[in-house]
Backbone as JSON Lines, residues from 0, in Angstrom:
{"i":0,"aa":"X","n":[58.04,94.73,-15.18],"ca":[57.75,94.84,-13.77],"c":[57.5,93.44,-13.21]}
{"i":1,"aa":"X","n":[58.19,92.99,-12.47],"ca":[57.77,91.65,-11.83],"c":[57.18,91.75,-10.11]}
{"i":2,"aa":"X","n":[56.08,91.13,-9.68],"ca":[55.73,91.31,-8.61],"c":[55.22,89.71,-7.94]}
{"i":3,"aa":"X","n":[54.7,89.89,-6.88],"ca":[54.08,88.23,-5.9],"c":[53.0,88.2,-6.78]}
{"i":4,"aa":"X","n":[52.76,87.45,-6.94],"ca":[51.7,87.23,-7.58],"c":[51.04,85.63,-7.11]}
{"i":5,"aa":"X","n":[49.72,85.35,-7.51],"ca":[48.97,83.95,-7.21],"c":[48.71,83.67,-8.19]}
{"i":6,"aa":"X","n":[49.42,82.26,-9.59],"ca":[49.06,82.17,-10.44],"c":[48.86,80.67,-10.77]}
{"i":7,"aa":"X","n":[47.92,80.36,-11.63],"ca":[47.42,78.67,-11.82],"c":[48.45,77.99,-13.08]}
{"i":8,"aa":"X","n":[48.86,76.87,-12.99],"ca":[49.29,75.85,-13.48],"c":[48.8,75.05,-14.12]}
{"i":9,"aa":"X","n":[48.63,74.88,-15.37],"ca":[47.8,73.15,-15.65],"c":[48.43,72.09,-15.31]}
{"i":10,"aa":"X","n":[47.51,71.09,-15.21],"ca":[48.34,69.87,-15.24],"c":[49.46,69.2,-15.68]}
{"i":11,"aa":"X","n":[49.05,69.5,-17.17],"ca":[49.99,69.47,-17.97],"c":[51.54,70.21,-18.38]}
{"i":12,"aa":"X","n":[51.26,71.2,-17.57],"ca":[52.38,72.5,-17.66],"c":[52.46,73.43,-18.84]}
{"i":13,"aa":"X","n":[51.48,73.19,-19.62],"ca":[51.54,73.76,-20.85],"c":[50.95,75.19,-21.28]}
{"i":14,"aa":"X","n":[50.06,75.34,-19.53],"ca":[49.49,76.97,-19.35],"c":[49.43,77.45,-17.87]}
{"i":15,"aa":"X","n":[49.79,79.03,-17.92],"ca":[49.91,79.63,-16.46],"c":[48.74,80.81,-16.75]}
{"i":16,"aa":"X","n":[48.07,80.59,-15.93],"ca":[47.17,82.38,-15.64],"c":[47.38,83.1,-15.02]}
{"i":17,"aa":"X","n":[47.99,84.02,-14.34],"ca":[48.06,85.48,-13.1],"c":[46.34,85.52,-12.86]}
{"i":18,"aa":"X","n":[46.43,85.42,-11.83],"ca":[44.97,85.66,-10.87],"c":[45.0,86.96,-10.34]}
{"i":19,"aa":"X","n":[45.86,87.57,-9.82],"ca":[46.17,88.45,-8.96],"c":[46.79,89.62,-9.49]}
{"i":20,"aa":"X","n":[46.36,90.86,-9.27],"ca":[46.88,92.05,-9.66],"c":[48.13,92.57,-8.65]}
{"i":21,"aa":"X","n":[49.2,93.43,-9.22],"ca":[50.06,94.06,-8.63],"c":[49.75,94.31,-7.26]}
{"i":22,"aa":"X","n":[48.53,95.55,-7.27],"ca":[48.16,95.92,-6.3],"c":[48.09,94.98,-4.76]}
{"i":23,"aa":"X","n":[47.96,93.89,-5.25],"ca":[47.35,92.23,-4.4],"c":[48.34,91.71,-3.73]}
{"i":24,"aa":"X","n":[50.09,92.23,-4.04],"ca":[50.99,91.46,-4.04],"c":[51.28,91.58,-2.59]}
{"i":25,"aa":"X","n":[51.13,92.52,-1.81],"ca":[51.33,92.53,-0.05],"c":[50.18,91.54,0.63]}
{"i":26,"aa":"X","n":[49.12,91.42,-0.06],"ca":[48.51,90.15,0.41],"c":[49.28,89.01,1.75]}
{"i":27,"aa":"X","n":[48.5,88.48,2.41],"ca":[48.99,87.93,3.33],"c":[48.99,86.19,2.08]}
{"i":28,"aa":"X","n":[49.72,84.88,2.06],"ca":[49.52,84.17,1.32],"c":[48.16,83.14,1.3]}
{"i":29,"aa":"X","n":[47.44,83.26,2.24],"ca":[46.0,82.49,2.41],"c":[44.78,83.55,1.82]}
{"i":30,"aa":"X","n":[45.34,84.68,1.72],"ca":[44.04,86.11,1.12],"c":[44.19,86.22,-0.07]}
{"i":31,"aa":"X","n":[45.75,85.6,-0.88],"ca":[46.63,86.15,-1.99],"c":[45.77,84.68,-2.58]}
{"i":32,"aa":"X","n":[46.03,83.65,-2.08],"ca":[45.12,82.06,-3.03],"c":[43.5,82.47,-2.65]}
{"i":33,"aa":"X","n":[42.93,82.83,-2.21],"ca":[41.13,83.77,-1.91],"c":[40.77,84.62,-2.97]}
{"i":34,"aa":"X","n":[41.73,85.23,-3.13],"ca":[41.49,86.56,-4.69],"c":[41.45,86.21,-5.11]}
{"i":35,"aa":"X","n":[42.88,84.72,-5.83],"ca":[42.65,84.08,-6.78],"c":[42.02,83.6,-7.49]}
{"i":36,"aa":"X","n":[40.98,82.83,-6.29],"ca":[39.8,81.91,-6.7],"c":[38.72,82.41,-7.14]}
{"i":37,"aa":"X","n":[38.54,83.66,-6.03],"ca":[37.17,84.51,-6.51],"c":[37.69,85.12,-7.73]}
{"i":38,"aa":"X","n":[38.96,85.09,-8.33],"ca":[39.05,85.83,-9.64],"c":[38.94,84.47,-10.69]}
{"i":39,"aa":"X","n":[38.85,83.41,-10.28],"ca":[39.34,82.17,-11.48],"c":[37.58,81.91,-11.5]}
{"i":40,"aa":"X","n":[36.84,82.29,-10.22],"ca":[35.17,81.82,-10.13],"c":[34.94,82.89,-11.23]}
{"i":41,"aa":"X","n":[34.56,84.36,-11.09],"ca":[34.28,85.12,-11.44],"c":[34.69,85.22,-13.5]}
{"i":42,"aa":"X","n":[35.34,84.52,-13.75],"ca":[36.18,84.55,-14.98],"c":[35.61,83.73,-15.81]}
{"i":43,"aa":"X","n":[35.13,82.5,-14.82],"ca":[34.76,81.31,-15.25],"c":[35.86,80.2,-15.75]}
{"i":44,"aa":"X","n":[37.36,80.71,-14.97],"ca":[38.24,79.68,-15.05],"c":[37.87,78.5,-14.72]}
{"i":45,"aa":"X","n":[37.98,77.0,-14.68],"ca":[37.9,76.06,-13.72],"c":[39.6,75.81,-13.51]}
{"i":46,"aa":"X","n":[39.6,75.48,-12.49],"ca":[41.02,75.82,-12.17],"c":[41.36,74.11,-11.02]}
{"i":47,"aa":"X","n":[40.15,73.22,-11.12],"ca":[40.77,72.02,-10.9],"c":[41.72,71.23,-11.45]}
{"i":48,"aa":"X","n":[42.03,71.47,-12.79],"ca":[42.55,71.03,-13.91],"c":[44.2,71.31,-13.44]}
{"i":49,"aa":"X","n":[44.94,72.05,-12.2],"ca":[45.56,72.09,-12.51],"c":[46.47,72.76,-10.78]}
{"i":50,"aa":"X","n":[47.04,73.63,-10.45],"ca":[48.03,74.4,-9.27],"c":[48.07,75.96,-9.03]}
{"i":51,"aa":"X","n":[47.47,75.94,-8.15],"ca":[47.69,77.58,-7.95],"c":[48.74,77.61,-7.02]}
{"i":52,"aa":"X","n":[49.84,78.7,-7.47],"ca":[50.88,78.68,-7.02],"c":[51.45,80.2,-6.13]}
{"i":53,"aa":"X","n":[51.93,80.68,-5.52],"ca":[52.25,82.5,-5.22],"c":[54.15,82.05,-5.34]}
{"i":54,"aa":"X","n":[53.74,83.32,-6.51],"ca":[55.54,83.35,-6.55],"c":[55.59,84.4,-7.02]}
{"i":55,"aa":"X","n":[56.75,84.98,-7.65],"ca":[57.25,85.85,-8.61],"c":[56.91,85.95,-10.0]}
{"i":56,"aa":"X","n":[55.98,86.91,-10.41],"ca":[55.32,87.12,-11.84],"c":[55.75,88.49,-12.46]}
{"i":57,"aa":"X","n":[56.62,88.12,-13.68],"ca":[56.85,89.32,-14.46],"c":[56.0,89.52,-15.87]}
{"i":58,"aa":"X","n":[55.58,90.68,-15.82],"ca":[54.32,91.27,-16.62],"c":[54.58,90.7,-18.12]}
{"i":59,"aa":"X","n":[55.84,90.93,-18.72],"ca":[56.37,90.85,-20.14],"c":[56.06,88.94,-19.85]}
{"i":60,"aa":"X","n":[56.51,88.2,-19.27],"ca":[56.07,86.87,-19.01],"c":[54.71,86.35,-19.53]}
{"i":61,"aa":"X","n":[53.84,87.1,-18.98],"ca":[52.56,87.52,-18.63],"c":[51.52,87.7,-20.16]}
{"i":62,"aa":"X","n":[52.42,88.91,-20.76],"ca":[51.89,89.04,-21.91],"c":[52.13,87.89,-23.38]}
{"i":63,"aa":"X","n":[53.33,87.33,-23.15],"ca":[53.91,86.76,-23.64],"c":[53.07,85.17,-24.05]}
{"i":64,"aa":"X","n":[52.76,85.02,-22.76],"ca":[52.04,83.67,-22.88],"c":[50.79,83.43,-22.28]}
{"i":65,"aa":"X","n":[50.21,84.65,-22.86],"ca":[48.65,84.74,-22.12],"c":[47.56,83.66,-23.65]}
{"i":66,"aa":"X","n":[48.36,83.93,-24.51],"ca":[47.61,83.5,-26.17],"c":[48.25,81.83,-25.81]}
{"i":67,"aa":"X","n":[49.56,81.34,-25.63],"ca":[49.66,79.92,-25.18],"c":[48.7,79.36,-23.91]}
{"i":68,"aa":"X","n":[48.21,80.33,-22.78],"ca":[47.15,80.05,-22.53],"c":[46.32,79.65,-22.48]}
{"i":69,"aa":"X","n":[45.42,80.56,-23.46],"ca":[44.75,80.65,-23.59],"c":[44.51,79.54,-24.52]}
{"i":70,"aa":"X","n":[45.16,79.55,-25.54],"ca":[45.07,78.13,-26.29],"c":[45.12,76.84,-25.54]}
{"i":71,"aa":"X","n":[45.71,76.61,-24.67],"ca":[45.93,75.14,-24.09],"c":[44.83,75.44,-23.4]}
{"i":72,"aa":"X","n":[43.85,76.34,-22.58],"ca":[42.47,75.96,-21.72],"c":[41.19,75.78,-23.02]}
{"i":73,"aa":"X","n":[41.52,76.4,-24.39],"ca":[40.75,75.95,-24.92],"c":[40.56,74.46,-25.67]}
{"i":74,"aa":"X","n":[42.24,73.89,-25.58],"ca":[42.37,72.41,-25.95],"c":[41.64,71.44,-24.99]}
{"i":75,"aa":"X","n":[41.92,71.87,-23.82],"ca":[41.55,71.56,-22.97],"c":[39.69,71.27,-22.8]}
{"i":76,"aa":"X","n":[39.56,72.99,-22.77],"ca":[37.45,72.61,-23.14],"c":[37.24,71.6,-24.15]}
{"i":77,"aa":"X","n":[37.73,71.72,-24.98],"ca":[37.52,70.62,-26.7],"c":[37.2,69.47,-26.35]}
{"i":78,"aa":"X","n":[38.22,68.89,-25.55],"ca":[38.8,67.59,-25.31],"c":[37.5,67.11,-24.12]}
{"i":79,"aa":"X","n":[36.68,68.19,-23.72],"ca":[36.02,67.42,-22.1],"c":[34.89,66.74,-22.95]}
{"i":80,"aa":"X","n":[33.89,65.98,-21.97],"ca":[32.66,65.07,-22.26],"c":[32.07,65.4,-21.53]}
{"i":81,"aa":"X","n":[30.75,65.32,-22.25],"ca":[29.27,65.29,-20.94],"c":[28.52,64.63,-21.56]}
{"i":82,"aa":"X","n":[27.98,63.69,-20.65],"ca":[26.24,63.7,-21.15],"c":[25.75,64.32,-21.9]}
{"i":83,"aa":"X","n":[25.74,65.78,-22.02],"ca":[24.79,66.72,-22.85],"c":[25.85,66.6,-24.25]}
{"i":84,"aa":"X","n":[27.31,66.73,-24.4],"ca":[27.57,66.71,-25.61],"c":[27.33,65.57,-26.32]}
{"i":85,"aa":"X","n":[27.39,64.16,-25.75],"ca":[27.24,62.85,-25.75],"c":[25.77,62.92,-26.81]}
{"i":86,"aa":"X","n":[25.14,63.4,-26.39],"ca":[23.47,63.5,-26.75],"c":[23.47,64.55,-27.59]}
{"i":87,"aa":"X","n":[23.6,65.29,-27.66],"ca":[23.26,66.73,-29.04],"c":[24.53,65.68,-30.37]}
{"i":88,"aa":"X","n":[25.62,64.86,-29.97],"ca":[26.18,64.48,-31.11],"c":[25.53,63.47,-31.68]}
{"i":89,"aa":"X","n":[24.72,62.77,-30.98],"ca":[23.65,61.3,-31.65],"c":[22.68,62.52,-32.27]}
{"i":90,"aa":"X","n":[22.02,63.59,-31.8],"ca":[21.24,64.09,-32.01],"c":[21.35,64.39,-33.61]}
{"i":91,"aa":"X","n":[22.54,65.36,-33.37],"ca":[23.14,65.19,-34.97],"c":[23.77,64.21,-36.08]}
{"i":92,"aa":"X","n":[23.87,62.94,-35.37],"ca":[23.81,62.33,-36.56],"c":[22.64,61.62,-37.17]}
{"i":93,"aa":"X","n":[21.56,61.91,-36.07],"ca":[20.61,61.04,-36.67],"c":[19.53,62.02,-37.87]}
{"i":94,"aa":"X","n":[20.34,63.21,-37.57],"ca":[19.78,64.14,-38.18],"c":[20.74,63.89,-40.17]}
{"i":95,"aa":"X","n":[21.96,62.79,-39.87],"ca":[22.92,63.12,-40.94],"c":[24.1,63.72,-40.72]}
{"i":96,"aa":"X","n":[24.39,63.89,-39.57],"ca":[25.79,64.06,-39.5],"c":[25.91,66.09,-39.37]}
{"i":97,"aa":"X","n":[27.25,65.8,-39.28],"ca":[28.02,67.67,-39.67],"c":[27.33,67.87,-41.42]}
{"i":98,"aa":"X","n":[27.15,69.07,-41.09],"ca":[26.41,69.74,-42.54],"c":[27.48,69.99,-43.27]}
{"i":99,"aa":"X","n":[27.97,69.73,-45.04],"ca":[28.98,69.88,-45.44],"c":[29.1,70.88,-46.07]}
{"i":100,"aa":"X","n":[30.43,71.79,-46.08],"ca":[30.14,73.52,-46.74],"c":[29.74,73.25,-47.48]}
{"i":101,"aa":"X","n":[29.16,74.61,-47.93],"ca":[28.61,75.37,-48.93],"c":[29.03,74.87,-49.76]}
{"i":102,"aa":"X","n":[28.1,74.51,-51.07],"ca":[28.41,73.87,-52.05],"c":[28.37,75.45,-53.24]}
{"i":103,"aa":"X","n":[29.18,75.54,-54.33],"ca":[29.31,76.24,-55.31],"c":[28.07,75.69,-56.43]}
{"i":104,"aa":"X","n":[27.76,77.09,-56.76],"ca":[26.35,76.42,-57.86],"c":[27.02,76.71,-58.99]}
{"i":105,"aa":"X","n":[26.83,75.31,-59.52],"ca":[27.58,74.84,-60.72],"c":[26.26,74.87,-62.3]}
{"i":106,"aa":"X","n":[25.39,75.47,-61.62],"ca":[24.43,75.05,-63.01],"c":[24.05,76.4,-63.34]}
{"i":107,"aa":"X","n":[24.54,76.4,-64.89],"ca":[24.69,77.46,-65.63],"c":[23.23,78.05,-65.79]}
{"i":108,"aa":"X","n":[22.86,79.05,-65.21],"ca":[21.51,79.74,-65.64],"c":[21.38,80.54,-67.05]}
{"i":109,"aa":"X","n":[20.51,80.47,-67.94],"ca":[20.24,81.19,-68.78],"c":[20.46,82.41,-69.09]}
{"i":110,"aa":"X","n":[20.47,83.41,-69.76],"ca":[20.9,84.92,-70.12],"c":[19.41,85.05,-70.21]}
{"i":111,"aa":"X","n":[18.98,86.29,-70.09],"ca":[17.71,86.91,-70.87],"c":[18.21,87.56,-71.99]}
{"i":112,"aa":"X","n":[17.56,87.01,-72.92],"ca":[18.18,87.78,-74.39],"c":[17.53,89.02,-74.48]}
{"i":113,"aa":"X","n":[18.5,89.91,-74.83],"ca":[17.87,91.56,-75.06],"c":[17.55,91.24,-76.48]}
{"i":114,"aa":"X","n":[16.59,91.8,-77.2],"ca":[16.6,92.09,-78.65],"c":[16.99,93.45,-79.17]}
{"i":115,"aa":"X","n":[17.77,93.3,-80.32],"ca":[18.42,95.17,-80.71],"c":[17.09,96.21,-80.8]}
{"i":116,"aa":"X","n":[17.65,97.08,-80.11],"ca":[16.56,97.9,-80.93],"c":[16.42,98.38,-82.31]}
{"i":117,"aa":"X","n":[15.74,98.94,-82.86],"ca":[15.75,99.0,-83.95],"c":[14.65,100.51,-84.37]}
């Protein structure tokens, strides 16, 4: 099913979101980018990163590259800085750094010896 749809762009071109449901698609185009936003606020998209666009959106599209998506906005979170991460990472190293896995216990514990009965 392909319909109008209002959907975001990254910068990069490497991810699209649909904002807008079917239902949305008679939208006038200034009410159709309004849904959008209150749907990219509400989601907790940030959607500076990138173009909201109204065009033609087909669903199979849609499903297709919702996981490429989704992956490129999470490359995306990875990659940002703050102050606060800036500071919890000194925090942790002054603590020693990333904690290293689980170590395997290598030291052979004793048996309790049964004695036969008799």
């Amino acid at each position: 099913m392909e319909y109008r749809a209002c959907y975001w762009i990254s910068d990069d071109g490497q991810a699209e979101v649909v904002l807008t449901t079917p239902e949305q698609a008679t939208l006038l185009a200034d009410d159709l980018l309004a849904a959008a936003r209150r749907e990219a606020e509400d989601t907790g998209l940030t959607i500076d990163g990138g173009t909201l666009k109204i065009g033609d959106w087909s669903e199979t599209v849609y499903d297709v590259e919702l996981a490429d998506a989704a992956a490129a906005l999470g490359r995306r979170g990875g990659q940002s800085t703050s102050e606060r991460k800036a500071a919890a990472s000194r925090a942790n190293g002054q603590r020693g750094g990333r904690p290293r896995g689980r170590q395997q216990n290598t030291v052979a514990r004793p048996c309790r010896s049964v004695s036969p009965a008799s």
